[in-house]
TORPA-4810 file (N, C-alpha, C, O; in nm, 3 decimals):
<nodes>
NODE_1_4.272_-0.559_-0.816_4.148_-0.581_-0.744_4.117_-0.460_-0.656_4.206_-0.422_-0.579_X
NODE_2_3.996_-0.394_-0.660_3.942_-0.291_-0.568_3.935_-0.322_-0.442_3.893_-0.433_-0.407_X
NODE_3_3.978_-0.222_-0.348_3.921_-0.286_-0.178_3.793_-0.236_-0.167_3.749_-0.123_-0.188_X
NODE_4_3.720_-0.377_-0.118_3.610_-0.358_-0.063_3.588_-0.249_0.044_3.650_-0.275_0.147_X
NODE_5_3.517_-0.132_0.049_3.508_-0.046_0.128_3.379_-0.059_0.285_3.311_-0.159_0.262_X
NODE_6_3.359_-0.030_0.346_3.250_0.015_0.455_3.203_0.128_0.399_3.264_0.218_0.342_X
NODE_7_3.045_0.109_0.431_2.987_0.212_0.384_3.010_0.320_0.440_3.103_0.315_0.520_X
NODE_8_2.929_0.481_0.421_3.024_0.607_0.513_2.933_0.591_0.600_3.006_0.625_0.694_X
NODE_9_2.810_0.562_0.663_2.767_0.532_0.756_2.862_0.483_0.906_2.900_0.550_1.001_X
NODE_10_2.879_0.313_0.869_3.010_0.268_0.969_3.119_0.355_0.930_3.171_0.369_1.041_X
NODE_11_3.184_0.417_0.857_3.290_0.507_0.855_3.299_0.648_0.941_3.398_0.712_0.978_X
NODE_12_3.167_0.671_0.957_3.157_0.805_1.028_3.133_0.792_1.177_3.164_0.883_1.254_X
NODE_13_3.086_0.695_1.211_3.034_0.618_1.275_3.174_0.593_1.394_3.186_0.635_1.509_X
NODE_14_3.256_0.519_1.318_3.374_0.460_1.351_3.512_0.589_1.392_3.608_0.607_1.467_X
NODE_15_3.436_0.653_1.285_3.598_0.775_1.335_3.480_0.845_1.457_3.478_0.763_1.549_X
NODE_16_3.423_0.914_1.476_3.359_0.965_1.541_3.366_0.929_1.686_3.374_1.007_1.781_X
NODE_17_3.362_0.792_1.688_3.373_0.703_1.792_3.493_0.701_1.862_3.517_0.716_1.982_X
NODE_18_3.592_0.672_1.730_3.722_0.673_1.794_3.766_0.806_1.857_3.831_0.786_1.959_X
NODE_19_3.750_0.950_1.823_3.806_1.058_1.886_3.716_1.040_2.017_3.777_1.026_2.123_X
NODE_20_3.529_1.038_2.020_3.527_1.034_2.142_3.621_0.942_2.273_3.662_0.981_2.382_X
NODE_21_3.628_0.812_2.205_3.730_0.728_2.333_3.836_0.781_2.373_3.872_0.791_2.491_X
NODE_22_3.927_0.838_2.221_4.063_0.886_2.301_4.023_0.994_2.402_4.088_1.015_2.505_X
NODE_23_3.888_1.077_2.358_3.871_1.221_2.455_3.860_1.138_2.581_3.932_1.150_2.680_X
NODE_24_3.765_1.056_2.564_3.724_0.965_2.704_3.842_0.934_2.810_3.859_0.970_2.927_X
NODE_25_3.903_0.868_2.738_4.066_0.813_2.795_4.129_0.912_2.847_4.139_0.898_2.969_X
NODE_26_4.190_1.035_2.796_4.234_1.109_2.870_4.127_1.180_2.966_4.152_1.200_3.085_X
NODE_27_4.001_1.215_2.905_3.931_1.293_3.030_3.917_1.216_3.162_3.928_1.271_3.272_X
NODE_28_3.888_1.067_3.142_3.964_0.939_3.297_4.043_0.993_3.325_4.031_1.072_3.419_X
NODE_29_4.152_0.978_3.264_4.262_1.007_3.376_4.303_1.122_3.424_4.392_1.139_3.507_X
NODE_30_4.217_1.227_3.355_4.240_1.418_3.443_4.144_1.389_3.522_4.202_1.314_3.600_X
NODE_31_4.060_1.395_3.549_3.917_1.405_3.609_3.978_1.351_3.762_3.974_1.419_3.864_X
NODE_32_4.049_1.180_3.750_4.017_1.139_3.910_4.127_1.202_3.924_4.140_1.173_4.043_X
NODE_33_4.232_1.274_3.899_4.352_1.353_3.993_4.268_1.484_4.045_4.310_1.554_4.136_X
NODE_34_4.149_1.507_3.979_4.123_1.649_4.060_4.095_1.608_4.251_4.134_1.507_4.310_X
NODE_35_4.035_1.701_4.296_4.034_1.730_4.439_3.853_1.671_4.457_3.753_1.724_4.408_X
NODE_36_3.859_1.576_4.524_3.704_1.539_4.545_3.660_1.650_4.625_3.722_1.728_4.698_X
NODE_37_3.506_1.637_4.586_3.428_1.723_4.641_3.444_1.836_4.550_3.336_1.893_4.558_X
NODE_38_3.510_1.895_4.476_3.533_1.987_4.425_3.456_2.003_4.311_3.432_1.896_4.255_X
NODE_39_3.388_2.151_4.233_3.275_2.152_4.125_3.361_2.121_4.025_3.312_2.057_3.932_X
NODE_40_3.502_2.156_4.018_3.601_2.122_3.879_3.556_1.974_3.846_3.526_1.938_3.732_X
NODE_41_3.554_1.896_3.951_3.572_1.770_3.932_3.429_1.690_3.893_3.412_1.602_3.808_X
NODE_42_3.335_1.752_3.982_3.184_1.751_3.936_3.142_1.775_3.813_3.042_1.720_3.767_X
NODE_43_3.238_1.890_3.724_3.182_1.907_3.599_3.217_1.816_3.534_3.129_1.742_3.491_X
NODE_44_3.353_1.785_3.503_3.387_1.676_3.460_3.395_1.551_3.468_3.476_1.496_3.394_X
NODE_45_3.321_1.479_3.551_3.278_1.407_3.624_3.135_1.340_3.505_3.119_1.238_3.438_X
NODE_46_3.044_1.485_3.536_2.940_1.435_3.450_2.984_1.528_3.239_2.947_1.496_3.127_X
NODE_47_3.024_1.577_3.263_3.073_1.527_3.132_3.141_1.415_3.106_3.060_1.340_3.052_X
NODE_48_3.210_1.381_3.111_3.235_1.205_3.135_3.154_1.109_3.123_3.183_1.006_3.062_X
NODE_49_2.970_1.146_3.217_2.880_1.044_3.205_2.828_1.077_3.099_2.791_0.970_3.051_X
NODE_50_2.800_1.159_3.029_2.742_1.199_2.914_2.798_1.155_2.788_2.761_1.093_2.688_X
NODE_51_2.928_1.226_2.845_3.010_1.135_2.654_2.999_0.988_2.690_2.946_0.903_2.619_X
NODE_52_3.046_0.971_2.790_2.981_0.783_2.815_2.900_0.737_2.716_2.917_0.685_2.606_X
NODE_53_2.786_0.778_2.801_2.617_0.734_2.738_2.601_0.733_2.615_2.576_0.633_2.548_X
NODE_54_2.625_0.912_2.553_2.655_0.893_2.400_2.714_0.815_2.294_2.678_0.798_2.178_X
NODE_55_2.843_0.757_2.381_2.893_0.666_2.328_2.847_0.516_2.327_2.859_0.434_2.236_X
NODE_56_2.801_0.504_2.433_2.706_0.372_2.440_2.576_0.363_2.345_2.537_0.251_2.315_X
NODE_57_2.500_0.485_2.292_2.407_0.510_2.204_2.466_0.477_2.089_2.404_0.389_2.030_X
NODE_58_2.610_0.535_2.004_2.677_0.518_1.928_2.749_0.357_1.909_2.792_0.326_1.798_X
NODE_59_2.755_0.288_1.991_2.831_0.163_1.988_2.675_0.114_1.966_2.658_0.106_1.845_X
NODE_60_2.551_0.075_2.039_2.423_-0.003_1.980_2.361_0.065_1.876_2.261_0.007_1.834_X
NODE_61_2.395_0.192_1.811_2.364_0.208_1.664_2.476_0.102_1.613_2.448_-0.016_1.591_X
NODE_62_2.568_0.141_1.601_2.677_0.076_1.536_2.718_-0.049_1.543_2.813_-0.083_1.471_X
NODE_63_2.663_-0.134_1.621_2.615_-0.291_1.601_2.490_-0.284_1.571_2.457_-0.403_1.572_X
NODE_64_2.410_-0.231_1.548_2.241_-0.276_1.472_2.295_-0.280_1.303_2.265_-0.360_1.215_X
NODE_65_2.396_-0.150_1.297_2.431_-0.124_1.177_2.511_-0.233_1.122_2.477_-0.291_1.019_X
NODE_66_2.592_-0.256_1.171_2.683_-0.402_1.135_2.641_-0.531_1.104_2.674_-0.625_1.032_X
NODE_67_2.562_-0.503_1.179_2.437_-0.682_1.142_2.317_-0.647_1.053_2.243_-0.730_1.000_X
NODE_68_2.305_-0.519_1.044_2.167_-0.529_0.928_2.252_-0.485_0.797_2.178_-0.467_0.701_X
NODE_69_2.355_-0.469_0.777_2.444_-0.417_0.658_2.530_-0.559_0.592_2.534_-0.668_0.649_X
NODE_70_2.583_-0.532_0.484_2.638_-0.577_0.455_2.849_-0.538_0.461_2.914_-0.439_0.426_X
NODE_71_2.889_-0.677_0.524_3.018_-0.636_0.588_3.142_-0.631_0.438_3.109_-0.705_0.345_X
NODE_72_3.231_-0.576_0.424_3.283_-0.595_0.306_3.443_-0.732_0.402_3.523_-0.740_0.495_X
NODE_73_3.397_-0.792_0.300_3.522_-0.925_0.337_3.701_-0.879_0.332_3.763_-0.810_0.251_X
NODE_74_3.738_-0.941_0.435_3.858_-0.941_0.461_3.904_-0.943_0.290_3.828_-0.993_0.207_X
NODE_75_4.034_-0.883_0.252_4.106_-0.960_0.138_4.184_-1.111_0.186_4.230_-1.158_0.290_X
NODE_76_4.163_-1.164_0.017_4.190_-1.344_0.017_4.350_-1.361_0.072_4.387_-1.470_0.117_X
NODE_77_4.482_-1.196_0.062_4.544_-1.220_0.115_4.604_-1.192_0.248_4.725_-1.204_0.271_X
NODE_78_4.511_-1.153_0.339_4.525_-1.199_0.454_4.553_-1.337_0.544_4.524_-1.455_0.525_X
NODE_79_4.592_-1.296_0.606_4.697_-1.472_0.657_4.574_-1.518_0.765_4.504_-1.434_0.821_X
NODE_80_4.554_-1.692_0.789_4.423_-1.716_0.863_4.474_-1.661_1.002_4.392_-1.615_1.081_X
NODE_81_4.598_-1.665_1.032_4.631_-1.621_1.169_4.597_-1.472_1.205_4.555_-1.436_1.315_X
NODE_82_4.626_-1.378_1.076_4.572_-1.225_1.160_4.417_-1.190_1.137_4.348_-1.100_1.183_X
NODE_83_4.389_-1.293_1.050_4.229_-1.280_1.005_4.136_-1.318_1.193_4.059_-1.241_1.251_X
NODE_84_4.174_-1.435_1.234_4.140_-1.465_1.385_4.197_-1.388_1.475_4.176_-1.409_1.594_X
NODE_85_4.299_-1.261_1.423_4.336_-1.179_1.560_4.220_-1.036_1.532_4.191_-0.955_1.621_X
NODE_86_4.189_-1.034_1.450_4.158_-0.911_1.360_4.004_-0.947_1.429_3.955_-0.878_1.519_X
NODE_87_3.938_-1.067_1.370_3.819_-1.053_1.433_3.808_-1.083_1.613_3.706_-1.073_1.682_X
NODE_88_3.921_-1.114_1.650_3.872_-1.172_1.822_3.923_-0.982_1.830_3.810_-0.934_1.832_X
NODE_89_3.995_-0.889_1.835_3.997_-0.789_1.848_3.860_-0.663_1.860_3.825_-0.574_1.937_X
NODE_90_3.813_-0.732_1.723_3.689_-0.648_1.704_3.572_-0.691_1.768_3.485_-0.606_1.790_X
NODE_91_3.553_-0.813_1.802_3.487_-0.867_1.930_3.494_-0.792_2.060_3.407_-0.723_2.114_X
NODE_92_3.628_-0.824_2.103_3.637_-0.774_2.198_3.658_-0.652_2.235_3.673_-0.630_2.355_X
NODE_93_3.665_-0.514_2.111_3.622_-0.417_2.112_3.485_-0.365_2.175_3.456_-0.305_2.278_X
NODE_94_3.399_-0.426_2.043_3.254_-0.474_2.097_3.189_-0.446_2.215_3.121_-0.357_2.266_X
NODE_95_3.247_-0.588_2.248_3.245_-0.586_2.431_3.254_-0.474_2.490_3.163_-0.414_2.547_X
NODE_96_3.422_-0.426_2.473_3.424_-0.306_2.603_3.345_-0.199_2.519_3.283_-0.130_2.600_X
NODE_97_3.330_-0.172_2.439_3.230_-0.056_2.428_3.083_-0.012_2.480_3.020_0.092_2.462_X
NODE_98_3.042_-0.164_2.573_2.952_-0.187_2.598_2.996_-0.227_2.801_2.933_-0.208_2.905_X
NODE_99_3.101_-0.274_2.776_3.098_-0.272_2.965_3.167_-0.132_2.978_3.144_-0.065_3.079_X
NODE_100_3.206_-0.110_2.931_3.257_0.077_2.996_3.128_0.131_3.055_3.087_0.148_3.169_X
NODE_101_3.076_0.152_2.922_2.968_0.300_2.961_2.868_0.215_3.096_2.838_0.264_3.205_X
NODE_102_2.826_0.040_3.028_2.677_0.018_3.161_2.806_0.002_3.306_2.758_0.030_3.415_X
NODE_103_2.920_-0.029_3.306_2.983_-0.054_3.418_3.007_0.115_3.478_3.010_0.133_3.600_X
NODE_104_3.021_0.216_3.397_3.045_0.331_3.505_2.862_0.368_3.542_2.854_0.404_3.659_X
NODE_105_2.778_0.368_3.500_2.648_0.372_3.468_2.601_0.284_3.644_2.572_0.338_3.751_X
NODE_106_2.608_0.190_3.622_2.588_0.085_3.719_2.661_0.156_3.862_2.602_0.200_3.960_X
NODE_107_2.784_0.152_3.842_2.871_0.249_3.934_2.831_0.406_4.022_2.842_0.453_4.136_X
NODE_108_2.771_0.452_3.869_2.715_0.623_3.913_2.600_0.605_4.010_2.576_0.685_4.101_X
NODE_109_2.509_0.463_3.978_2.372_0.441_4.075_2.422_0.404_4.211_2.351_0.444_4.303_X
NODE_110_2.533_0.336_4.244_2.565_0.322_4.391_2.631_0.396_4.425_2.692_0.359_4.525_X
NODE_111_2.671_0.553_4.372_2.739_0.631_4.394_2.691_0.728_4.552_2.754_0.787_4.639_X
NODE_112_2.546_0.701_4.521_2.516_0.834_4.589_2.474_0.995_4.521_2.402_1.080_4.574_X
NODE_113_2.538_1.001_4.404_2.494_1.059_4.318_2.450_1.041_4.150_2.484_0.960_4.064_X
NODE_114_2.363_1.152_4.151_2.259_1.102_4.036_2.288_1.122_3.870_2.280_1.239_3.832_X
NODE_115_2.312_1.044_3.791_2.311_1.093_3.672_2.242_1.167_3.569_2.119_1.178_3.562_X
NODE_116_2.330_1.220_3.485_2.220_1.335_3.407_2.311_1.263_3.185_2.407_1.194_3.150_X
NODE_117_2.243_1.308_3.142_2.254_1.276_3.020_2.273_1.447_2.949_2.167_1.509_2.954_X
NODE_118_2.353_1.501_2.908_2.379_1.608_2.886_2.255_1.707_2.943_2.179_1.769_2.869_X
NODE_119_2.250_1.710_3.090_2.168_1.760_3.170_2.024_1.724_3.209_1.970_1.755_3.315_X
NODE_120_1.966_1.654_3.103_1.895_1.569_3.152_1.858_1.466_3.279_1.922_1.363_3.261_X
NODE_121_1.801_1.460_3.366_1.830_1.332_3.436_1.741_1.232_3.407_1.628_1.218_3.359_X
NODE_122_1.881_1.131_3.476_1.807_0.982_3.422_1.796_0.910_3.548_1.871_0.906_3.646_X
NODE_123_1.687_0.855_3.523_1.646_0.763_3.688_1.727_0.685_3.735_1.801_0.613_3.668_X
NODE_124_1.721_0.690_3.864_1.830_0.687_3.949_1.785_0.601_4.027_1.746_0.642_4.136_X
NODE_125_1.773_0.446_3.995_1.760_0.347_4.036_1.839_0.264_4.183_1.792_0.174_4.252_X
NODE_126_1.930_0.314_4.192_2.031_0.254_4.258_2.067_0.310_4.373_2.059_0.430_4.347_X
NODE_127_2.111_0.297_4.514_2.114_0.345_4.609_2.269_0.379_4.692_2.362_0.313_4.645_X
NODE_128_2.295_0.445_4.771_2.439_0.456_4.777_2.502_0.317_4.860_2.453_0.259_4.957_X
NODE_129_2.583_0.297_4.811_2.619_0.157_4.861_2.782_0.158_4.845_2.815_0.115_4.735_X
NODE_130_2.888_0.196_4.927_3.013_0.216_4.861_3.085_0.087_4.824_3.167_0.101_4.734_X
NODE_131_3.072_-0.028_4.871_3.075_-0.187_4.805_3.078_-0.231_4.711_3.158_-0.310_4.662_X
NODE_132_2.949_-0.163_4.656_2.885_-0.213_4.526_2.926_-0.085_4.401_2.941_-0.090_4.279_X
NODE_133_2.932_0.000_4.478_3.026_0.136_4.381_3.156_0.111_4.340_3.197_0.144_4.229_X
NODE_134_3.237_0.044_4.442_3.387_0.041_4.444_3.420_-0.105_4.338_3.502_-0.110_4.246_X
NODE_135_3.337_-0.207_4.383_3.301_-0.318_4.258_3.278_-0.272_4.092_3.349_-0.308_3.998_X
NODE_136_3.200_-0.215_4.088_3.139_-0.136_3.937_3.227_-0.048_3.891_3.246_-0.040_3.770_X
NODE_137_3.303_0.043_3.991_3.433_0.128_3.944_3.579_0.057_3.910_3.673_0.088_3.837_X
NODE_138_3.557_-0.036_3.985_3.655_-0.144_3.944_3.647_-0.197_3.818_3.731_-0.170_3.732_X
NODE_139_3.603_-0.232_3.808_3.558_-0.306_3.640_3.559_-0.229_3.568_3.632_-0.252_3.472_X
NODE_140_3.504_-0.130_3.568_3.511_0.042_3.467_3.642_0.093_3.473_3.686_0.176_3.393_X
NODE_141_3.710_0.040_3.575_3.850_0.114_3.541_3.986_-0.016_3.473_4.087_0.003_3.406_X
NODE_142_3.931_-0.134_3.526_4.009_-0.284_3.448_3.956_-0.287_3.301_4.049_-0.294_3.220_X
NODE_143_3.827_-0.282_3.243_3.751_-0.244_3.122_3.866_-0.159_3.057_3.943_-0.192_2.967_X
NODE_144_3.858_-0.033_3.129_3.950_0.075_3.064_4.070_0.033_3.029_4.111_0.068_2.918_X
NODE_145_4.129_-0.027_3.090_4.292_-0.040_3.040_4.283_-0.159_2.951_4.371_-0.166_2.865_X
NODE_146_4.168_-0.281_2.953_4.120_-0.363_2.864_4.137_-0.315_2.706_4.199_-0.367_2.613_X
NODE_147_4.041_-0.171_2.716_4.018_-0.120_2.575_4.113_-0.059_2.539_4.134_-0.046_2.418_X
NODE_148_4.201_-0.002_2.638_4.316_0.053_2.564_4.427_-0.011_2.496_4.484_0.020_2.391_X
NODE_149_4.450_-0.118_2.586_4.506_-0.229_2.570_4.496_-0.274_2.407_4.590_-0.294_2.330_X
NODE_150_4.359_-0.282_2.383_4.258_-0.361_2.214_4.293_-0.248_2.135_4.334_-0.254_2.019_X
NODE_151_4.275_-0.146_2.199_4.269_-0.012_2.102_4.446_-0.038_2.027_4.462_-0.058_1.907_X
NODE_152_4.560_-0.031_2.126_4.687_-0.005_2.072_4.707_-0.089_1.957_4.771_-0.060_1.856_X
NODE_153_4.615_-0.252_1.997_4.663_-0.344_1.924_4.586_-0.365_1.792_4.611_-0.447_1.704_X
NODE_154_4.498_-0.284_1.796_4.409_-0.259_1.665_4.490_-0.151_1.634_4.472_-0.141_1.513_X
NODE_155_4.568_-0.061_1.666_4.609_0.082_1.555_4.769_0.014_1.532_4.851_0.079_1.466_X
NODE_156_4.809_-0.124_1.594_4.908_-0.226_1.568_4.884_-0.278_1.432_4.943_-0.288_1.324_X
NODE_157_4.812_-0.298_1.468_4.752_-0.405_1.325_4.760_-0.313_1.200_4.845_-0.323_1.111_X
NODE_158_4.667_-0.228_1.205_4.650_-0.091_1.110_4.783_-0.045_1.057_4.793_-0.044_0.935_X
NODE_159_4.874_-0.011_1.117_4.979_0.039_1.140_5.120_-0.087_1.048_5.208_-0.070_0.963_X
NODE_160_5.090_-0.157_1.095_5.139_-0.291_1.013_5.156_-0.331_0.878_5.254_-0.353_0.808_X
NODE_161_5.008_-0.334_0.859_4.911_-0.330_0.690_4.954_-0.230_0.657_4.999_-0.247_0.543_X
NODE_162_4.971_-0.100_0.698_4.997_0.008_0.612_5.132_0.014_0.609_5.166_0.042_0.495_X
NODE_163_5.223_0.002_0.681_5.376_0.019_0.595_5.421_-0.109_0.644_5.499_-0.077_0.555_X
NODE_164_5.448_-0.205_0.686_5.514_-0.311_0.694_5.488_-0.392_0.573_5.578_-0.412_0.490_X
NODE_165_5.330_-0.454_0.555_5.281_-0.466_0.429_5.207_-0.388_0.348_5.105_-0.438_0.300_X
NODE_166_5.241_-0.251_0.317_5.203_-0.200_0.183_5.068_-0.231_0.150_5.046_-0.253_0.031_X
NODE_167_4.947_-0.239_0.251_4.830_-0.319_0.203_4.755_-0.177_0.177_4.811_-0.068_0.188_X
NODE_168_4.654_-0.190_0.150_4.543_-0.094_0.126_4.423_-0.118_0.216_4.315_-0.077_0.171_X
NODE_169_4.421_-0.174_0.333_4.325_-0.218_0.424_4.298_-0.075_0.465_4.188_-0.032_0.431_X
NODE_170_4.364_-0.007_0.520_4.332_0.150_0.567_4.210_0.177_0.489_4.103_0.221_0.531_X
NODE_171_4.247_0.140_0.356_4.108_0.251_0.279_3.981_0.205_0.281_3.889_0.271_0.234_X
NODE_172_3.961_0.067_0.344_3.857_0.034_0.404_3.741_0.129_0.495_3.620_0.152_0.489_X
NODE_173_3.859_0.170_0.583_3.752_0.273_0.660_3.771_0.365_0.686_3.757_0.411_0.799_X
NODE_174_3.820_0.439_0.564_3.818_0.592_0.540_3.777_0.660_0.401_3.766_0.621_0.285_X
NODE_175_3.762_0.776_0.467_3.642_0.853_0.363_3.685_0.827_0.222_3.789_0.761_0.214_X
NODE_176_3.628_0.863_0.107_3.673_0.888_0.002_3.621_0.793_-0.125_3.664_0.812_-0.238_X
</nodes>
């Protein structure tokens, strides 16, 4: 039996995505050790909001794409137990791909300072409020260890299928 593949659309889509997060992930955690106030930290700071955003552009392409496409089905031998971990995973992928970017977003408006979209600026709705900053950074940084958290246990899963069981699920969503 052939594995049902994803089209290269979600495939490109999906890897693309994934290097930006890991960049994301580590650029979090260099960025807040720098020295506040400092332009090192400013640059990277808003590079950070930018790959954000982008990525938030990329995650609501990539659910419009998922629901107007056709999904290729699990194989029949998948067990019902990892079939319900597999999809509450990708759910809750979903999710944080979507509270990251509006939770640091939300965050940057009570910051005090203004966001830009790869230099662009974007209206700056929100007023400095360190309360309501320290709330929104909170969540953007619990989010974070959320997704990393989903992330390990999705390249678990992956990782599994491919040499524990010998499956061919990998070639699902990769090129070729």
């Amino acid at each position: 039996m052939e594995i049902q593949r994803y089209n290269n659309t979600a495939i490109l889509i999906h890897w693309l995505m994934a290097i930006m997060i890991f960049a994301m992930i580590g650029l979090g955690f260099y960025m807040v050790g720098l020295e506040k106030g400092s332009d090192e930290r400013s640059w990277f700071f808003a590079l950070h909001k930018s790959i954000g955003l982008t990525l938030a552009l990329l995650a609501l392409i990539r659910l419009v794409w998922k629901l107007s496409s056709i999904q290729p089905a699990l194989p029949d031998y998948i067990a019902p137990l990892q079939r319900k971990m597999a999809t509450a995973t990708h759910h809750l992928l979903y999710l944080m791909m979507f509270i990251q970017p509006v939770s640091g977003y939300i965050s940057s408006s009570f910051s005090g300072y203004k966001t830009k979209f790869w230099g662009i600026p974007l209206p700056h709705w929100g007023w400095k409020n360190p309360e309501l900053n320290d709330l929104f950074t909170g969540i953007h940084e619990i989010s974070a260890f959320c997704l990393i958290l989903l992330l390990l246990l999705h390249i678990a899963g992956v990782i599994y299928h491919l040499y524990k069981k010998q499956t061919d699920l990998f070639k699902r969503m990769w090129f070729g």
